[in-house]
Each structure stands twice: as structure tokens, then as C-alpha cells.
N, C-alpha and C positions, 0 to 999 in steps of 0.2 A: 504419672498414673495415680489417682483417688485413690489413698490409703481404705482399705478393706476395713470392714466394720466388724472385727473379732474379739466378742468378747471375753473378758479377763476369767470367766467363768462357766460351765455347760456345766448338767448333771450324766452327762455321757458324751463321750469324745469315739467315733465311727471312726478308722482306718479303714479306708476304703469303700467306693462308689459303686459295685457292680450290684447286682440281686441282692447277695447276702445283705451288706452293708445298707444299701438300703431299705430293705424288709423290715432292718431293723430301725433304720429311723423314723419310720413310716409307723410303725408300731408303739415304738415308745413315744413319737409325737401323741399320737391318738389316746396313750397314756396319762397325757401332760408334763413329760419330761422336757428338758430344752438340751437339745441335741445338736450337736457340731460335728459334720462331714466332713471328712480330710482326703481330698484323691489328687493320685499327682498326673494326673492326664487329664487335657483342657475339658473334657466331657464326662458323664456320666456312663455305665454299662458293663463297666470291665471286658471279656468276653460278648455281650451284646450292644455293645457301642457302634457298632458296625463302622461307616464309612463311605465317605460321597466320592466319586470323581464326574469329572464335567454333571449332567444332570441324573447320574446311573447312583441307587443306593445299593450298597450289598453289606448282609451279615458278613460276620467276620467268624462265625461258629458254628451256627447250629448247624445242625443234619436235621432233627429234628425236636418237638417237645411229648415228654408224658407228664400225666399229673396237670396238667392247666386247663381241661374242660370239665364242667358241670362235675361236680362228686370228687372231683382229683384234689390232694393233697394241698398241691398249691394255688389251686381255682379257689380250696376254702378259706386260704390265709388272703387270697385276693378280695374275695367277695369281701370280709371282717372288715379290710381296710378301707374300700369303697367301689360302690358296687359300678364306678364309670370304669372300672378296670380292663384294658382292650381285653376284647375277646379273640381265641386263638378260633384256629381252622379248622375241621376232623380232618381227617385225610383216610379219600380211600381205597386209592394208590399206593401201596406205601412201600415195601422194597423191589427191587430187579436185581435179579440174582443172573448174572453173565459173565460168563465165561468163552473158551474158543468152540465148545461143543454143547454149551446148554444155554437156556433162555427162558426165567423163568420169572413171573411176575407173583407176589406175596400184595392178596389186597383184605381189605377187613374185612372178609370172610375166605377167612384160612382153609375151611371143608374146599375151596376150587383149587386149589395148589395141592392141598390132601389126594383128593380125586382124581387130578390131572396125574401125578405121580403113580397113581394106581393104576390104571389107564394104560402108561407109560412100564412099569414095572412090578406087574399081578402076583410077581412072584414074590414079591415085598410085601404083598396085600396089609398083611395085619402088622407086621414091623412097622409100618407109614401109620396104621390106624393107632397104635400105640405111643409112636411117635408126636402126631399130633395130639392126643389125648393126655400125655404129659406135658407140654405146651400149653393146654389151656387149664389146665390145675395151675402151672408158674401165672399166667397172666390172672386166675382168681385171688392169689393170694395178693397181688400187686392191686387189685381194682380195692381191698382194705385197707390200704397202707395211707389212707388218709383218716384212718382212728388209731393207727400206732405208731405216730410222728415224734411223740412226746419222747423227750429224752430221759433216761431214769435219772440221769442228776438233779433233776429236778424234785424227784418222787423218793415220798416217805419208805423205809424198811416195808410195811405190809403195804403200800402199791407196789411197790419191785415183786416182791413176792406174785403180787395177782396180775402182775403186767409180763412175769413168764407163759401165761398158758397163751395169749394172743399174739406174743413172739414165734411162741414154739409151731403153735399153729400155722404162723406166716409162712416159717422157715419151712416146714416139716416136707410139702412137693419140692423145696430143691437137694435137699439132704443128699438122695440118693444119684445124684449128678454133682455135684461139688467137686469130685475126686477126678474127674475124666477133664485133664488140662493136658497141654502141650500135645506135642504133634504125636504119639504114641496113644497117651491117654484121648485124646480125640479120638482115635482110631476105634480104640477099644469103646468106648461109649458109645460110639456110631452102630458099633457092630449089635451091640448090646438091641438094635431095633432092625438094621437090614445091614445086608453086608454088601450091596451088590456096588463095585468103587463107582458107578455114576450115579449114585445118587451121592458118595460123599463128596463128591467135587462139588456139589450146588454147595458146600458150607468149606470149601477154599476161602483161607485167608482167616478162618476161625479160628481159634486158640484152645478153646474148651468149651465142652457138650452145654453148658449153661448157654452161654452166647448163642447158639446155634437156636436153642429152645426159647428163652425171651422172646425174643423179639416175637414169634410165633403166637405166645399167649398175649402178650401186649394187645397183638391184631385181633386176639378174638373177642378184646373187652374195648376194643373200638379206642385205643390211649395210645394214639398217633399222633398230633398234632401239626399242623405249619404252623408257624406263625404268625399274628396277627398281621390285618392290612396296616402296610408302612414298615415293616420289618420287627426283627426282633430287638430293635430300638426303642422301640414306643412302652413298652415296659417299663424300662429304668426312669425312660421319661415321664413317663405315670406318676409314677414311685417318687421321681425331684419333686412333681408337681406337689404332691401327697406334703412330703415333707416342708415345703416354702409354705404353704399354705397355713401349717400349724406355726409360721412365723422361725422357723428354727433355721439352720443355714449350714451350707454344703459349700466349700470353697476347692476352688478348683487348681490347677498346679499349684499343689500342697505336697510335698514330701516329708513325712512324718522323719525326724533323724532320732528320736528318743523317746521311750516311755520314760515321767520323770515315775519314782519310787520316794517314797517317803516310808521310812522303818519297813522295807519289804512290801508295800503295799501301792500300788499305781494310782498316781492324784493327778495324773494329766499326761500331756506329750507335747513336746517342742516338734516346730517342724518348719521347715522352708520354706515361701510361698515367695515367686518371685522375686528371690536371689536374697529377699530377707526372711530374717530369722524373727520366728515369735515363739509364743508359749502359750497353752491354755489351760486354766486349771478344770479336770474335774474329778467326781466321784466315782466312777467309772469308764473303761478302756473298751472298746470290744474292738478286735483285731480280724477285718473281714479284707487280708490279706496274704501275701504269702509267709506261712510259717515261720519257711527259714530262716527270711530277712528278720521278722520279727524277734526269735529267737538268737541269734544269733549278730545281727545289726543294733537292734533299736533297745538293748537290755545288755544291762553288765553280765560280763560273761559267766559270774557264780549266780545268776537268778533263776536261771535253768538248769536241772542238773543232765550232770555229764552223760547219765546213760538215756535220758531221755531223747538228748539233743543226735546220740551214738545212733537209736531205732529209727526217728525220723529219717536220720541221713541213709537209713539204710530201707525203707520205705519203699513198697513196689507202687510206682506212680505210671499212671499216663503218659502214654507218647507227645509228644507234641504234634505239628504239621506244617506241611506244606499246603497253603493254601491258596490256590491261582484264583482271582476275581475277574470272570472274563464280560465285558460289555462287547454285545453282540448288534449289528446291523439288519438282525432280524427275529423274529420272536421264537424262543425254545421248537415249539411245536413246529416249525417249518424242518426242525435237523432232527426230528422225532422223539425229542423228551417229553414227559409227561409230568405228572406231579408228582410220583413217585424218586426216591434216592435210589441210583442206579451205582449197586456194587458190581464194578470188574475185576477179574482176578486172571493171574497164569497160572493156568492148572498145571504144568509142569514144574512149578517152583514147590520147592517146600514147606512147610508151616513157616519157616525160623526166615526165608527169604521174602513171606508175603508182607512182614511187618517191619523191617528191618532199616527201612527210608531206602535201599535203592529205588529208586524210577524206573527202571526196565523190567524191573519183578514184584514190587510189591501193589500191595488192593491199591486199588484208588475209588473213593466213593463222588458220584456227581450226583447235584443238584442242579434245579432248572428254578430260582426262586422268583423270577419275573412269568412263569407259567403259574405260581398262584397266586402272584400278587403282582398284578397289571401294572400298581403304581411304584413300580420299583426302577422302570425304565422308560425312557419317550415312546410313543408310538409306533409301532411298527421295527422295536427294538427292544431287545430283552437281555438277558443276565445270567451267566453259567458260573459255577464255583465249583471247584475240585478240589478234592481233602488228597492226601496220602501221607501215612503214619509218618514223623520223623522226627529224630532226636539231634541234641544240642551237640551230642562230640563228636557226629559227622562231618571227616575233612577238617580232623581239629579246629569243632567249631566254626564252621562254616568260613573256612580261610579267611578267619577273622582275626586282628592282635586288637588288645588289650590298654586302654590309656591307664594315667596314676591312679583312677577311681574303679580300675576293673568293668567300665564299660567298654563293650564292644566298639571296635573300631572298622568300621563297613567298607571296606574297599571297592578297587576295582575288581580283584578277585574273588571276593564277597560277591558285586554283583555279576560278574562273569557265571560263578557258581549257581547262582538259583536261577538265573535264564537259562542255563543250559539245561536245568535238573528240569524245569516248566515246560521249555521246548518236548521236552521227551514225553513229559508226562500228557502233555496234549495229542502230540502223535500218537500217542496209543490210544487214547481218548475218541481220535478222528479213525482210527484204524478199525477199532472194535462196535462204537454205538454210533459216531455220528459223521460219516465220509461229506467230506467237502465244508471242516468245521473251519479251518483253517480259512478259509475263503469269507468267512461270517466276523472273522475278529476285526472290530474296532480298534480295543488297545485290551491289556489285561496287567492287572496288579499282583505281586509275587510276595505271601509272607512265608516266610521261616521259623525256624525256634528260636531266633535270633530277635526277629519281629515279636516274635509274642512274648517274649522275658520281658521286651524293651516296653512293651505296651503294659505288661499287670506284671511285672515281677517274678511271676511265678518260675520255681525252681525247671530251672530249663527248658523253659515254654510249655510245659504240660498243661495239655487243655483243660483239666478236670481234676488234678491232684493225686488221694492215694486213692489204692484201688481194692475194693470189695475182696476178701482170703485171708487164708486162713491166719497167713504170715502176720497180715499187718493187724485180725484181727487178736491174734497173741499177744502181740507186743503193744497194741490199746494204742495203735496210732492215734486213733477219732479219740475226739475230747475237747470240751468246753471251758472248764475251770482251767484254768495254767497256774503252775507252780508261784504265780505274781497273785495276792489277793487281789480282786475285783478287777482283772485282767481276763478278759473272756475271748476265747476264737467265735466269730460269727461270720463267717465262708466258709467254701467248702472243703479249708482244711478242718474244720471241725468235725467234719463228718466221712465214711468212708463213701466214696463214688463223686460221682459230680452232676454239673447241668443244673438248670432253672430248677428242679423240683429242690435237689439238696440245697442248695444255694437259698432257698425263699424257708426251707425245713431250719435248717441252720441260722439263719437269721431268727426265728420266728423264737427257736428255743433259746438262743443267747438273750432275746428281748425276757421273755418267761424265766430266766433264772435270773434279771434283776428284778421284777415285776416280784418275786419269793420275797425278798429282802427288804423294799419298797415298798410296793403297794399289795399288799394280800387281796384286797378284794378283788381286785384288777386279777391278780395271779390265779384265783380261783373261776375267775369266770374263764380265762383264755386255758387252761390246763381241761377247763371239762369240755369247752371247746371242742381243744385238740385231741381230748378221748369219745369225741361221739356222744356227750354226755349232758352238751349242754345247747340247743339249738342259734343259729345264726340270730334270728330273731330280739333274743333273748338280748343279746351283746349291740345289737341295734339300737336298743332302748337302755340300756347301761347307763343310770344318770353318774358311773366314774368314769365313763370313755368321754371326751373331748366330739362332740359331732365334727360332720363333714358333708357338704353340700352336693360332695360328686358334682364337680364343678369342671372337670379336666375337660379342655377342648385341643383335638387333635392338629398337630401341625399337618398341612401336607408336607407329600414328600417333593425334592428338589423337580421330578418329572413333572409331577403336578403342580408344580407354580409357574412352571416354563409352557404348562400348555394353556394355563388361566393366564400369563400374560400375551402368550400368542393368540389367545381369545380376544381379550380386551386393547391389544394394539390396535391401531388408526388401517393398518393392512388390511384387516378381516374382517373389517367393515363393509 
């Protein structure tokens, strides 16, 4: 194998290939920084790297995107970088709320689900009309949140001071729902608008009155998304393009094993890269991977302190999942899905059993991604994916043992376990939304939280890291600067929540707090940016930005090259 061309020195060293990591190098190319990519999976994406079998693509994540269309958060970091950037899809289908006795569809005009409800339960009248009218207050203050992305570590004592009142204002419609969590507090918040228990079953499987409400205002500022044609692949691949082009480079099975430190201060990282060992020096680290390893792996164990390392571990994070990718013999809309994410739930289970990873009781949410994007599958065949919550110490560990390195070791009873868990979760699947599914399966792929540690690291396959409360907002989970000078997080463990919007937020702001130190002028044009302050245009003609030709030409996808060579064989002639 051609020794790899890495050189002795970068002005910034990326851990990690997914959104974050590359926002960021995408950003500081555009900079003029020379940037080196470290990912240890043969492709770019992290979470949206998706994944081929025979000529069938399927994500590996979403459900769905906010923040990526026209005005959104991360459509504006997108457009800055180049404006060939895929375009996402609206969606205006967007959830299905089903269970054994209700059937209800949520599309982007929420007033028909309002109405219909009323309709249905007059005696609710004004508890639904209150209901939904606090819903679309949360979805107003989310439709700003792409002029208060900026992070205050970046900003002087008197902007923190003036960057309270547009916080305060964000937060202020969810204030009074924040407190109504778990299955009690749901209750009570529910009641808070109508008591009648069928109406609280359409919000089975919810945890807290916020969740219930989101999504609702989301739908009324139309910040749905699917993802672009080709998957949510084509992103990262954007994003590679982006970065090759400004000549800078992103090396692939790369496992970072060290930040090196010089007197307390991170001047590079040693890392693996097919089975050898190299080094690279630079001036900068940013760690757009998981914490823990970072913290705890790739740094001497006094670099971090104790009680930091203490809060992390104790950090309320995301579930992970089980994720079936089913290739179908016929397309979604023949078994009656639509474009819409179809939640089912057992109304007889309790909050604590809807989330808990059993299969027999807990939500399971389906997707139908070849119903919005054709080129996902062959012809006359399409693509189903099922989520349902699940955690890493189920079945200690998914009856998995342990090699000398602490990697999982996948058995037969490993794979015994997650066929069996898939088989059930399908039967309910076929039971509830779609009779005679079973009859349509081609084949179908089984990931675990096993699968997804193995693929990004992250602490116990959690899809999206920590999670928005008050706890983890105590304890200053989220954070950019790490106790290592010029060691930065840029993923979304830097931030609280997850998904493309924080992931592309995070990225943009670890780029902007070296951009303070480096280059002001640059820093000042992308900070007033990020506050509304200073138009796209503006940063277009920037003679300190590096231009960009928007040059990106899309790959097809595996369906679409099998049916251009089925075109162009000597047969179809």
C-alpha cells in the first residue's frame, strides 16, 4: 500500500469526520488554515454515513432534519460555505401518532390536527386551542435560533451582558413547561390543558410536556425536513468535497490514540492509520468526537480534572437504538406509508416501559425513506427503517464478552439476540401499520448500541450525546474550551442536544473561537454573521475568505448507476 501523504505539520488537527468535524474544516479551509482530518471509519459522516447493501442506500439516523431550509441555522452556515450545498426537502407529512385506538396524522398545518381533535373532543375545546397556541410560541422562538447560535465563549463581558435579553426571550415560552418530566409530571402538564386520558394517549411514549409540544410548533414554522435527494449522506460528502478542494486532507482509518501536550498545552496528536503509527504536529486540536474517549483515552489522566471527568460520567444522555434497515420488494406506498415518521406505541404500557429497549413494549418510530427519495432503491422496490430506544447494558451488553482492548466481541448469541429482538419488532410493525410486511422483505440489516459505539465511539451508542435539563445544565456539561490549552470540542458533545443543526452549531463555533485568536478580521465578519448582523453577501465578497467555485457534482446513488448501466447495456437496445 502507497505510503499516505501526511504532513509533519497542520494549523489544526479535526478528530473526527461526522458534521461537526467537518463544518469545521470546511470553515477553517475557507479561512486559509491547513487542516488535517483524522476519522477512524473507512468513510466520512459519522451518524450520516449511512450504508449500501446489494443496490439499496439507507441512513443510518435521521428521523428527521430542523434548521437545514432557507432561514434555518444550519442552511446559513451552509450557504457561507458554498452555496452548491444539497438542498433538503420540507416535509408535509410529518408525524403519525398510532396507537391500538387512535390514528392521528400531525402535517405542517397543525390548526387540522387542532380541529380534528376538537371535533373529536368539544369538551376539550379551549384546553386543545391553548394547547396548540403554546406549541406555536415554542416553534417561534426555534424559527430565531439562527441569530443566537453564537456561543458566549466567544463574546466580550458587555456582549454576554446584551446576548441575555435574546436568550431570555428564546427560552422564556418554554419556562413554564420545563418542570412537567416523567410519567407523573407528564400527567400533570397534560392535565394543565385537557384531562380527558384519550387525548393523553396520542402523546404515549413521551417523557415530558416539552417533547409533546415541540414538535407541534416546529410544524407550524414549516422546520421539518427529509433529507436531501441521495440521502443524508450527500452532506458529509459536500462537506469532504469542500474541504479537498481548499487542498487540505482528511485521512481515513485514522484512530487518533494521543493528544500530544507540550507544558499543558495540545501541539498535535499521534494516531494509527493502518496498523502504523504517525504523528502530526499542530497548533490547534478540536475534538469532534466522543468526549469520554477523548478525556479519558487520549490525555494523561491529570489533564482533566477529577470532578469534571466525575459530571460527565454522570451526564443524562441519549438512548441509543435498534435500528432494522429493511429493503423491500416493493415500494413503501403499496403497505401504506407515506412520507411522514410513523410513531407506534402500547397504550397499556407505562411511560418507564415505553423507553426502556424492550421490543414488546416500547415506541418504535418507522420511516418509509425510499417514499421521498426514489433514488434510494431499484425500481419498483423501496426502503423501510425502524428506530426503537435502546441501551448498551441490555442483556449485559448485548450478550457480548470483552477482548484485551475492551472491544466487544459479537457472538453467536450477540447475533441470536438482535434477530430475535428485530423479528418482534417487525411483527408489531406488520400487526399495527402495515399487514402482509413480512411477505415484502427482501433482506434487512440489524444495528444495536453495540453497532453504533463500534461505528463513532460514542459512549454507549447514544445517538446524540447529552441531553437539554436542567441537571446537565448545572453541571456545565456543554463546553468548548477544555481544561488542555487550544484543545477545543467541536461535536456535539460540545453542546447540549444533538442532530445536524447542533453538530454543524458546534462545529461553526469551535471554527470562531480559533478564528478570535488567529485571524480577527475573519472572526468579526463570521461572529456578526452568526448574530444577524452582518449579511451573507457581505462574507461573499470578503477579500480574507479563500473563494469557492461551488464546484460539488453529485454522485448517484448505487440504484441509479444500476439502472444507467441497465440503460446503456447491449440488452436495452
Amino acid at each position: 500500500m502507497q505510503k499516505p501523504d501526511i504532513k509533519p505539520y497542520y494549523d489544526v488537527a479535526i478528530i473526527g469526520a461526522g458534521v461537526g468535524g467537518l463544518t469545521t474544516a470546511a470553515l477553517l479551509s475557507k479561512a486559509g488554515f491547513s487542516v488535517c482530518v483524522l476519522e477512524k471509519e473507512p468513510h466520512a459522516g459519522g451518524y450520516l454515513a449511512g450504508f449500501r447493501r446489494k443496490d439499496f442506500r439507507f441512513d443510518t439516523a435521521i428521523h428527521w432534519l430542523n434548521q437545514c431550509s432557507p432561514g434555518g441555522m444550519a442552511a446559513k452556515i451552509f450557504d457561507l460555505i458554498g452555496t452548491d450545498h444539497p438542498n433538503v426537502i420540507p416535509q408535509r407529512r410529518i408525524r403519525r401518532y398510532k396507537g391500538e385506538s387512535f390514528d392521528y396524522l400531525l402535517t405542517n398545518n397543525p390548526d387540522e390536527l387542532r380541529d380534528q381533535l376538537i371535533q373529536e373532543f368539544p369538551h376539550e375545546k379551549e384546553g386543545l386551542i391553548r394547547f396548540f397556541k403554546a406549541a406555536k410560541k415554542l416553534g417561534k422562538s426555534f424559527s430565531e435560533f439562527s441569530k443566537i447560535f453564537r456561543t458566549e465563549e466567544s463574546m466580550t463581558p458587555v456582549e454576554r451582558m446584551k446576548n441575555k435579553l435574546p436568550l431570555l426571550k428564546f427560552a422564556m415560552p418554554f419556562i413554564p413547561y420545563i418542570s412537567y418530566t416523567g410519567e407523573k409530571g407528564l400527567k400533570k402538564g397534560l392535565n394543565k390543558f385537557f384531562k380527558d386520558e384519550r387525548i393523553h394517549k396520542i402523546f404515549t411514549g413521551e417523557t415530558e410536556l416539552l417533547s409533546c409540544l415541540v414538535p407541534i410548533g416546529w410544524a407550524y414554522y414549516g422546520d421539518f425536513q427529509s433529507p436531501p435527494i441521495g440521502g443524508g449522506q450527500v452532506i458529509p460528502e459536500w462537506l469532504e468535497h469542500v474541504v479537498h478542494y481548499y487542498g487540505n486532507d482528511i485521512f481515513f482509518k485514522a484512530s487518533v490514540d494521543e493528544i500530544i501536550l507540550e507544558n499543558g498545552q495540545a501541539t498535535g496528536v499521534r494516531f494509527t492509520h493502518f496498523n502504523t503509527a504517525y504523528s502530526i504536529k499542530s497548533k490547534y486540536v478540536v475534538a469532534a468526537c466522543d468526549i469520554e474517549a477523548l478525556y479519558e483515552k487520549m490525555l494523561p489522566a491529570n489533564a482533566i480534572p477529577a470532578k469534571l471527568k466525575s459530571k460527565l460520567k454522570e451526564a443524562d444522555i441519549y438512548s441509543s437504538s435498534v435500528t432494522i434497515s429493511i429493503a423491500l420488494d416493493c415500494t413503501p406506498d403499496k403497505l401504506g406509508f407515506n412520507e411522514e415518521l410513523v410513531h407506534i406505541v402500547t397504550e397499556h404500557a407505562p411511560t418507564g416501559m415505553q423507553c426502556d429497549g424492550n421490543p414488546v413494549t416500547s415506541e418504535i418510530s418507522i420511516l418509509a425513506p425510499s417514499y421521498r427519495d426514489k433514488s434510494l432503491a431499484p425500481e419498483g422496490q423501496g426502503t423501510l427503517t425502524l428506530f426503537m430506544p435502546a441501551f448498551m447494558d441490555y442483556e449485559n451488553e448485548w450478550l457480548t464478552d470483552k477482548d484485551d482492548k475492551g472491544n466487544h466481541k459479537r457472538g453467536d448469541a450477540y447475533k441470536k439476540l438482535k434477530e430475535d429482538i428485530a423479528e418482534v419488532i417487525i411483527q408489531r410493525v406488520e400487526d399495527m401499520v402495515a399487514p402482509g410486511l413480512r411477505s415484502h422483505i427482501l433482506f434487512y440489516d440489524v444495528a444495536t448500541p453495540v453497532t453504533h459505539y463500534r461505528y463513532t465511539g460514542n459512549r454507549g451508542g447514544t445517538m446524540m450525546g447529552a441531553k437539554p435539563g436542567k441537571k446537565n445544565m448545572q453541571n456545565k456539561i456543554a463546553h468548548y474550551q477544555t481544561p488542555v490549552k487550544n484543545l477545543l470540542l467541536g461535536g456535539h458533545w460540545a453542546e447540549l442536544g444533538g442532530g445536524v443543526p447542533i453538530a454543524v452549531k458546534a462545529g461553526t463555533n469551535a471554527s470562531l473561537l480559533i478564528l478570535q485568536k488567529e485571524k480577527p478580521a475573519i472572526f468579526k465578519l463570521l461572529a456578526g454573521y452568526m448574530d444577524d448582523k452582518i449579511p451573507l453577501q457581505v462574507l461573499q465578497q470578503a477579500k480574507e475568505l479563500l473563494p469557492y467555485p461551488c464546484n460539488w457534482v453529485q454522485e448517484p446513488t448505487p440504484a441509479q448507476k444500476a439502472a444507467l448501466r441497465k440503460q446503456n447495456s447491449p440488452a436495452s437496445e
